[in-house]
C-alpha positions, 0 to 999 in steps of 0.5 A, a space after each residue: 678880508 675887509 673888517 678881519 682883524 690881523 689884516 691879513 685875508 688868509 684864514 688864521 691857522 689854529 695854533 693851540 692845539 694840534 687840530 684834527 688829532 684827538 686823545 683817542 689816536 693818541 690811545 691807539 698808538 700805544 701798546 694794547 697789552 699791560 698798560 695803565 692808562 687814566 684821565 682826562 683828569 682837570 689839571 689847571 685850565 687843561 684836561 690830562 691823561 697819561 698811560 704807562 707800562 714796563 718794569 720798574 727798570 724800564 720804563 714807558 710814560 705817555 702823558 698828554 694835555 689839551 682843553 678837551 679830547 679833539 683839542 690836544 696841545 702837548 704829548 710828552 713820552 719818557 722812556 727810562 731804561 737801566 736794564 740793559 738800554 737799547 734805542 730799539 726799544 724807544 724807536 717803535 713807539 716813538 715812531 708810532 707817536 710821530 706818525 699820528 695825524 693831525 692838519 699839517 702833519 707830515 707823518 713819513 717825515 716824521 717818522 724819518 725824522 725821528 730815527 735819523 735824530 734819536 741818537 742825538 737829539 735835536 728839534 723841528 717843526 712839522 705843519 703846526 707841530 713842534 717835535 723834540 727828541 732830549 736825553 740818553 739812550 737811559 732815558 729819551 723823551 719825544 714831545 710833540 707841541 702845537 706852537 701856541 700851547 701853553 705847555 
């Protein structure tokens, strides 16, 4: 439209943060029994918060950053196992985490997309979202990032 700047007329999407997603879906995606969870805390410019539950030989660590509870711009889980490492444990929360909605999310693909890349690994790209799957069935870890976040 006259007088926007970037020259473009479509409206701009939103890239820092992975909107209409806040830190209370995220919560409610992880388990609700022998979990630790704190934050936000002030970390830098951003606000943190990070949960973890298991045993000292597996174990499970969500933790995810934004400028404010319905601006989260990075979730990062890490699941570590040296007791007996199977990628069934990782699969449900994993699932879980890339079936939560934001704008531009595709949550059934995500979640396919993720059981058919756990073994090896690999990245791609749902609405404004980043998804990233690295490590061995030891220890995984799943990001999920809004492209234009600083993290």
């Amino acid at each position: 439209a006259a007088g926007e700047s970037g020259g473009t007329s479509a409206p701009k999407l939103e890239t820092r943060w992975l909107r209409g997603l806040w830190d209370s879906d995220i919560r409610k995606a992880l388990p609700k029994e022998r979990i630790s969870c704190e934050g936000p805390k002030k970390e830098g410019q951003s606000m943190a918060w990070g949960c973890e539950w298991g045993t000292p030989r597996n174990s499970y660590k969500v933790r995810y950053y934004g400028s404010a509870p319905g601006k989260i711009e990075y979730i990062i889980a890490t699941i570590a196992q040296a007791d007996q490492p199977k990628d069934e444990r990782v699969l449900p929360l994993f699932i879980d985490l890339a079936g939560l909605h934001f704008e531009g999310a595709d949550p059934a693909k995500a979640r396919e997309w993720v059981r058919a890349t756990l073994p090896s690994g690999g990245s791609t790209t749902f609405g404004a979202a980043k998804f990233k799957l690295a490590g061995d069935v030891t220890k995984r870890t799943f990001e999920i990032k809004a492209p234009g976040s600083e993290w």
